[in-house]
N, C-alpha and C positions, 0 to 999 in steps of 0.2 A: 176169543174175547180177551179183552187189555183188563184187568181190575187191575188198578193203583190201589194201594195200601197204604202209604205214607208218602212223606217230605221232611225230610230234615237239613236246616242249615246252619251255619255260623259265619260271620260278620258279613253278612249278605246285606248290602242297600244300608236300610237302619240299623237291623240289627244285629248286637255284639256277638263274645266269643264264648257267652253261657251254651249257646245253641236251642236251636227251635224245634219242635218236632208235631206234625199237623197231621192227623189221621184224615185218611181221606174213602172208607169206606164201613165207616163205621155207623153212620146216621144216615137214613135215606135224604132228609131234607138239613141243612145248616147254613143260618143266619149267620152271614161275616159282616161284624159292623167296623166302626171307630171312625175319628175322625180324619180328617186330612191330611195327609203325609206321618201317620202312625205305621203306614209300613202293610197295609191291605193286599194292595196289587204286588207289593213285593213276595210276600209269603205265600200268595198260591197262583199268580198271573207270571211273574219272570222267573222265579225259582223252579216250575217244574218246568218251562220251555227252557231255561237255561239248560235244567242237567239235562234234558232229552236231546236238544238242536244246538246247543252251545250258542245261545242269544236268546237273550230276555224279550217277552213278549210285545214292552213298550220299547220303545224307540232310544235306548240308554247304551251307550256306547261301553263296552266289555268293561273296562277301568273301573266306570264309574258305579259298577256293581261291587266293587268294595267297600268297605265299610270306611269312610271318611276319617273313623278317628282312630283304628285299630290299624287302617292299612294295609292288612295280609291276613291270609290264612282262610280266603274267602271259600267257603264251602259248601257244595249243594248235592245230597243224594234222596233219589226217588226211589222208591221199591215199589214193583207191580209183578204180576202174576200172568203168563201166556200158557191159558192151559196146566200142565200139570210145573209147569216148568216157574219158577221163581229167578226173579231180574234183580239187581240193583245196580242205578247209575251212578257213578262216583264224580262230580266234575268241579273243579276248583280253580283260585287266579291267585296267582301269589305266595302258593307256586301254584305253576300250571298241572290239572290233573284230569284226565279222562281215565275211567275206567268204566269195564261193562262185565259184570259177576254175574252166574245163570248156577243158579244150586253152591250158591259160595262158593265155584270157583271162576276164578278171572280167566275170561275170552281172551285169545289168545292177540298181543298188542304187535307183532312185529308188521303190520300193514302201516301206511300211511294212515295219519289221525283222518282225511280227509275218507279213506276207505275203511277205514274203523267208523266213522259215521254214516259212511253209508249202507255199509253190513248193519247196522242196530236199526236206522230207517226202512230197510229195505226186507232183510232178514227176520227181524224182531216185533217192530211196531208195525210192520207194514202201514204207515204213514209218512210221511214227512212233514214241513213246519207249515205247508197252508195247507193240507187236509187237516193237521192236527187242532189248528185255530178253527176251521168249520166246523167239525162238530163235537168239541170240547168246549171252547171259548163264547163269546160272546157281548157283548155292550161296551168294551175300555175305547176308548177316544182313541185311542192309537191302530185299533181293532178295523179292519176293511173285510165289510160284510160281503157276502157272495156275487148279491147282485150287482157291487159295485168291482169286482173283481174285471181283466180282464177277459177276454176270451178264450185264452189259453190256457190261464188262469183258473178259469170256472170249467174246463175240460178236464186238468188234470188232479182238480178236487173231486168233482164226478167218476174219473176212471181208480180215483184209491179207494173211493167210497163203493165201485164197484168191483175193486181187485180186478181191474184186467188192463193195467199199468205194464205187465208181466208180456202184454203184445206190443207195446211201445218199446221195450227191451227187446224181445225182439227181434222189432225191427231197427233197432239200433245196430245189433249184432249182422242182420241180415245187409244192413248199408254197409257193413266193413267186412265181410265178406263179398259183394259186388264189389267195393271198391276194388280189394285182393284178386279180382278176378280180372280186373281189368287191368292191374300190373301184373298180371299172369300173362294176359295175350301180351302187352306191350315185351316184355320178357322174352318170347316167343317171336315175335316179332324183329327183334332184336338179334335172336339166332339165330332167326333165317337169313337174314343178311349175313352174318358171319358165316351159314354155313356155304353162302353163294361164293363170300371172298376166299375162301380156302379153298372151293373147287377150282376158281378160276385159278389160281396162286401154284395149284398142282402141279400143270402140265411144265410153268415155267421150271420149279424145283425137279422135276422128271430131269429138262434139259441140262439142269447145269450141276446135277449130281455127280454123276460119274468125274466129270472135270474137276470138281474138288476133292471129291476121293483120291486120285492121282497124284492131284497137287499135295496135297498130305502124308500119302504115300511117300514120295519123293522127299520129303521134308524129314521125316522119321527115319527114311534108311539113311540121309547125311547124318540125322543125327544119330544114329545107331554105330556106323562105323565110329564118326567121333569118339562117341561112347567107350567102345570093345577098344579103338587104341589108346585108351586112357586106363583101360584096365591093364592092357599090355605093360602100360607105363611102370605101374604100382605097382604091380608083378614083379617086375625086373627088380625093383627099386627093393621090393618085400627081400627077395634072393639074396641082395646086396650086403643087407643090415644082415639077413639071419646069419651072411656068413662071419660079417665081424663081431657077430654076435658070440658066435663061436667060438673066434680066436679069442676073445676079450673073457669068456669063460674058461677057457683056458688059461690064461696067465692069471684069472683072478683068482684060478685055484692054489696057487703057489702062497696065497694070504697066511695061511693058517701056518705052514712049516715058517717062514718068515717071523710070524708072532713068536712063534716056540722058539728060534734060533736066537731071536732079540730077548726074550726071559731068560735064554740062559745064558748069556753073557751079560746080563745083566748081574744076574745071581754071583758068574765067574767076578766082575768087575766088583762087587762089592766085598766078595771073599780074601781079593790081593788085595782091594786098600785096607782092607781091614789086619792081615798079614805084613804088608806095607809099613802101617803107620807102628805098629808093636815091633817091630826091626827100628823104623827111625829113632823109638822109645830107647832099646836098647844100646843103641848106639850112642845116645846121649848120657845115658847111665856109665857107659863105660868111660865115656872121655871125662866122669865126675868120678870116679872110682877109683880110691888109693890102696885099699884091703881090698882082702878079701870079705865076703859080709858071711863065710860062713867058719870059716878057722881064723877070723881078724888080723892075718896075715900080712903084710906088705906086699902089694902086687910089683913083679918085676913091670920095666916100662916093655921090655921088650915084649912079653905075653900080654899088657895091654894093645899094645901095636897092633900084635898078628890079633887077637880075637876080633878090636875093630874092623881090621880090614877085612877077614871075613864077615863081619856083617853088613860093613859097606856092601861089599858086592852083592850080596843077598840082596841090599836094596836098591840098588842097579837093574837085577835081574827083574825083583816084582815093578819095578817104573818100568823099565821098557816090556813088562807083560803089559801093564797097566794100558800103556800107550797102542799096542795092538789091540787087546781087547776097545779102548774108544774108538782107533780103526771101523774096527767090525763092526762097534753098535749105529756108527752115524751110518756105514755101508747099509746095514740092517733099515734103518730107519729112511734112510732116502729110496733102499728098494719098496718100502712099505706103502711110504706118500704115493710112487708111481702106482704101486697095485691101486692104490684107491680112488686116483686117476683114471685108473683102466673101468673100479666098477663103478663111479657116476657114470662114465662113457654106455657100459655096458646097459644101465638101466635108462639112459636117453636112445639109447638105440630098440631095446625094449618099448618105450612109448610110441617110437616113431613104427614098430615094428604095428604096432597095436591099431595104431591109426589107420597107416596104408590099410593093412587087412580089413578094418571095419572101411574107409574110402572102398576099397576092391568089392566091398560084399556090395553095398550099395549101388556103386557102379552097375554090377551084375545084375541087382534087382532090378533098377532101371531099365539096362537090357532086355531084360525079359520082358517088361511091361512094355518097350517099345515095339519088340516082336511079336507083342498079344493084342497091340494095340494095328501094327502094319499087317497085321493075319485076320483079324477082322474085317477091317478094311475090304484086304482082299476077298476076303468069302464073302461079303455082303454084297461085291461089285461084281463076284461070279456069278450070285443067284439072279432069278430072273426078276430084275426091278421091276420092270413094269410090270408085272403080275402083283408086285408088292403096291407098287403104288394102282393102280384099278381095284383091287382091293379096298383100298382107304377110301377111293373115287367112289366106290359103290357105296361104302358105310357112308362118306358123307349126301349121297342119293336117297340114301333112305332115311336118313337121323331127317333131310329136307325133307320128306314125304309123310315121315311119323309128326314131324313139328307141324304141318298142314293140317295134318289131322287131330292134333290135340288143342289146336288152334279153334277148328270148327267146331269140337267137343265144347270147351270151353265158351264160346261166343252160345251155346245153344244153352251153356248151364246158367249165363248170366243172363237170358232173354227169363229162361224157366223161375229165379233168382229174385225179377223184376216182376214176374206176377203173381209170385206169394209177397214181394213188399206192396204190390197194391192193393192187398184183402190186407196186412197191417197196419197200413194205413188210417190216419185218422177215419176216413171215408170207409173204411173198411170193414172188418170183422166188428172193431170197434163200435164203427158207428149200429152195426146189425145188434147189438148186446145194449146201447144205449137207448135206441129205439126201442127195446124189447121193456126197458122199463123203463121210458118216458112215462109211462101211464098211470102205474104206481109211485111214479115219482110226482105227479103232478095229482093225483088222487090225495096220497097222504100232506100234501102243503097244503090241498084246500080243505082238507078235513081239519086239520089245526087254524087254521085260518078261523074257521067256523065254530072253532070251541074256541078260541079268544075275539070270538064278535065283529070279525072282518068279514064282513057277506060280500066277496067279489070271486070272480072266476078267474083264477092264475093257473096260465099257461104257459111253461117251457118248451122251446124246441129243440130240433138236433142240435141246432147249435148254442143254448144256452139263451136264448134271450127271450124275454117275457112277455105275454101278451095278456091285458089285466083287463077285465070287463065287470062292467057291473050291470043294475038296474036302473040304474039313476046318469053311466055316462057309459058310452058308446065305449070308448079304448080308453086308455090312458097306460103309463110308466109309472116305475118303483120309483123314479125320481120327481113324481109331480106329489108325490104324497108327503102328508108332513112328517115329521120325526117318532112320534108315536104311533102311525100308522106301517112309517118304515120297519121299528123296531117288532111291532108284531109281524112281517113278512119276514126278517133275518130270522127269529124265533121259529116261524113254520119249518121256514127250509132247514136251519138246524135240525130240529126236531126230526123232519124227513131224511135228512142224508144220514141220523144216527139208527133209525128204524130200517133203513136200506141197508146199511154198515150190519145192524142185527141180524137181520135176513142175513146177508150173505157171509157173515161171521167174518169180513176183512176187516176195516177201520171199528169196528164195533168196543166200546168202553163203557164203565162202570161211570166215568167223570164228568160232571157236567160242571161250568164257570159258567156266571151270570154275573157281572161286573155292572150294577148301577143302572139297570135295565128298567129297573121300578121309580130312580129315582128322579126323571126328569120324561122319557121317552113314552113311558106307558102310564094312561092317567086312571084313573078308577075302577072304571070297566076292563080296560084289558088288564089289571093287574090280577084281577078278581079270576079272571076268566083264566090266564094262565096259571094262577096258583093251583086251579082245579084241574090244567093238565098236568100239573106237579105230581098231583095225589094220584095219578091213576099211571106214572111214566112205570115204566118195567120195576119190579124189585130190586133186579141188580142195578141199578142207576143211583146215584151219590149225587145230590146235585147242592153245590154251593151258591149261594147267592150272598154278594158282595154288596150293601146298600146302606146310605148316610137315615134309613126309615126304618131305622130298627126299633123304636117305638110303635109303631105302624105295625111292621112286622112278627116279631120276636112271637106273638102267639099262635102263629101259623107255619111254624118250624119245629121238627125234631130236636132241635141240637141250636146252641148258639153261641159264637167264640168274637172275642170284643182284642183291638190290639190300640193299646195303648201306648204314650211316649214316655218315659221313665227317664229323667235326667238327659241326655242325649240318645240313649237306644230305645228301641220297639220289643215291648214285652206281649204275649200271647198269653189271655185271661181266657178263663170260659171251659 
């Protein structure tokens, strides 16, 4: 069983953003009065079908369920009880907000919102939006009572009221399975043909095998030798460099004594200029020198003479050393630049050395892959093809004979397939479980009939449609009756499909809406006569009754809540 326990909302329809909150099983019976567009049908007709179905009961376009002058933050959550298990709906506009909480925690959202509501209808309420107006609802102008329902319509209120909706599913399941079964044969079908063309396709590829193996053959040994005389090549070429490779480390070993011979004539050449210039010194000293500068002597010119000219020559001797040693060091230095000469050469011959060998290893691999690939070849055209290929010929003989066969398999499982969907069938299991309680079902509408003082004999059949008899007219329809005779027939069958719902504990609820039922449709006598099915409905039943006759009413209720208009918003008194 479904009990609701509350509603609460905020700037829903009239009213603002204080927020509302309606108990909804607290009183067996409550009088909901006020006057015209105080916000009545909004606070317990589209706010609990909004958060349950996400669409308000009347005919009001999602938008215009916001609050006109607040704009946003439109909010509606229901809280109800299945079993031991505690609900609550979360559903909002502006922003948008589904939720569905079961023991305070949130169900889990990564589904599409469309299969997020179908899990809560399906899973949860076990109703949807016209079973739930059946036997919840009642009398709103916008409200399309059963018997005005279509046919379909009045079936599939019937099968949630008797939970066996769940063969309808199915059989939905069961048509998409045949369908799957019959792109299975097509499938199959489809292979068989392919496996015809590959048979036929064989004998030709038998013929002309061998002839291309040849041809390929033939193509890889040209290119093989190619191949091997191009390794030949780099070979040769490898030989060539390593030998000048050789010589050229050879001479570039003479680098280092070279260095050493040019640092010391380097050293020699700096030692004679410097020997050199202190002789020049000397010499100049002498040709200024009259004394002697240590006994202040008068120097003879003649022992001036002789000491210069020995030091001239001294300085003859270190110039023309001076001039050999520049000799040697340019000698030194011009053999140097060739060595270095010799080792760029040596280290280009090095790279070239480095190449060929890596060219040469490739080459080689090459080789080898072409004589793994012409040895192949060969051994596959040694072996006995035709054994190879009859072989294939017979797998694809049987893969055709097993497809035959899974072909007939399948054609028997969708024949088998097609006569469980026909016990699915509306006509089917369905209709054996509706007939089973047609009779309680037509039993209890005229027993309410009969407590609210409609003495006629209404009939349903398998298929929903009515047959009314009385004492006074032969046949008649739900549509030749007037308005208040209508409304007590939508009442019976209410009352009946929520007593059926009990019984079999599917669509079965605490909630009853009666929307104005008293206040035009049902005149004295049937108001009297229903109030006194009021008093006797199950304990667990909460029934609301919405009426502009609450003067009228109000002493023949539990409970009674008045919604008034306060400046622009709808406040909830009572």
């Amino acid at each position: 069983m479904i009990r609701f326990h509350k509603v609460r909302f905020r700037n829903f329809g009239s009213f603002g953003n204080n927020g509302t909150e309606i108990h909804l099983d607290r009183h067996k019976t409550t009088l909901v009065s006020g006057m015209n567009g105080h916000g009545k049908s909004f606070a317990l007709l589209d706010s609990i079908t909004f958060a349950l179905f996400g669409k308000p009961f009347r005919k009001i376009n999602i938008p215009q369920l916001v609050n006109s002058i607040n704009e946003k933050d439109c909010y509606v959550e229901v809280h109800f009880s299945v079993g031991e298990d505690d609900y609550v709906v979360h559903r909002g506009v502006k922003p948008k907000v589904f939720e569905i909480y079961k023991n305070k925690e949130l169900i889990d959202q990564n589904a599409k919102a469309k299969d997020y509501q179908k899990m809560l209808e399906e899973n949860i309420l076990k109703m949807n939006y016209k079973s739930f107006t059946q036997v919840v609802i009642l009398g709103s102008s916008s409200f399309v009572p059963f018997m005005q329902l279509s046919a379909a319509d009045r079936r599939e209120v019937i099968e949630d009221v008797l939970d066996i909706q769940v063969f309808s599913d199915m059989n939905t399941v069961l048509k998409t399975r045949v369908s799957l079964k019959k792109e299975e044969i097509k499938d199959l079908e489809t292979r068989a043909e392919l496996l015809k063309s590959k048979i036929s396709m064989l004998e030709s590829h038998i013929a002309s095998l061998k002839e291309q193996d040849d041809s390929k053959v033939s193509s890889l040994t040209e290119e093989l030798e190619l191949t091997e005389s191009t390794i030949e090549s780099y070979e040769k070429n490898v030989d060539a460099l390593l030998e000048e490779q050789s010589d050229l480390i050879n001479k570039t070993g003479k680098v280092d004594k070279v260095k050493s011979d040019l640092s010391k004539y380097e050293n020699m050449r700096k030692i004679i200029q410097q020997t050199h210039d202190k002789n020049v010194k000397k010499i100049e000293d002498m040709e200024k020198m009259d004394q002697c500068p240590t006994c202040t002597q008068s120097v003879p010119e003649v022992v001036k003479t002789e000491l210069i000219n020995k030091f001239e020559t001294k300085r003859e001797e270190l110039s023309n050393g001076l001039d050999d040693i520049a000799t040697q060091i340019q000698e030194k230095n011009e053999a140097l630049d060739e060595l270095r000469e010799y080792s760029a050469r040596a280290k280009e011959v090095h790279d070239q050395i480095v190449k060929k060998r890596s060219e040469v290893e490739s080459s080689k691999k090459y080789s080898t892959k072409l004589r793994k690939e012409i040895a192949d070849i060969q051994k596959k055209t040694s072996e006995t093809d035709q054994t190879e290929n009859a072989t294939t010929l017979k797998k694809y003989k049987k893969e055709m004979a097993d497809t035959r066969d899974e072909k007939v398999q399948l054609k028997e499982d969708a024949v088998l397939l097609g006569a469980v969907g026909n016990l699915l069938k509306d006509t089917g299991i369905k209709s054996k479980i509706i007939r089973h309680y047609l009779p309680v079902m037509n039993k209890l509408i005229n027993k309410y009939l009969t407590d609210m003082g409609f003495f006629a004999q209404f009939t349903l059949d398998e298929n929903f449609n009515e047959t009314i008899k009385s004492r006074h007219r032969d046949q008649f329809s739900y549509m030749s009756f007037s308005e208040g005779e209508k409304m007590r027939i939508d009442l019976a069958l209410l009352l009946a499909w929520r007593e059926i719902a009990r019984l079999k504990n599917s669509a079965n609820t605490n909630l009853l809406i009666l929307d104005e039922v008293f206040d035009s449709s049902l005149d004295t006598v049937g108001t009297d006569e229903f109030l006194k099915l009021m008093s006797v409905l199950s304990a667990n039943t909460n029934v609301f009754v919405i009426s502009h006759k609450s003067d009228q009413l109000v002493d023949k209720f539990d409970n009674q809540i008045t919604f008034v208009k306060k400046g622009n918003f709808s406040k909830l008194t009572g």
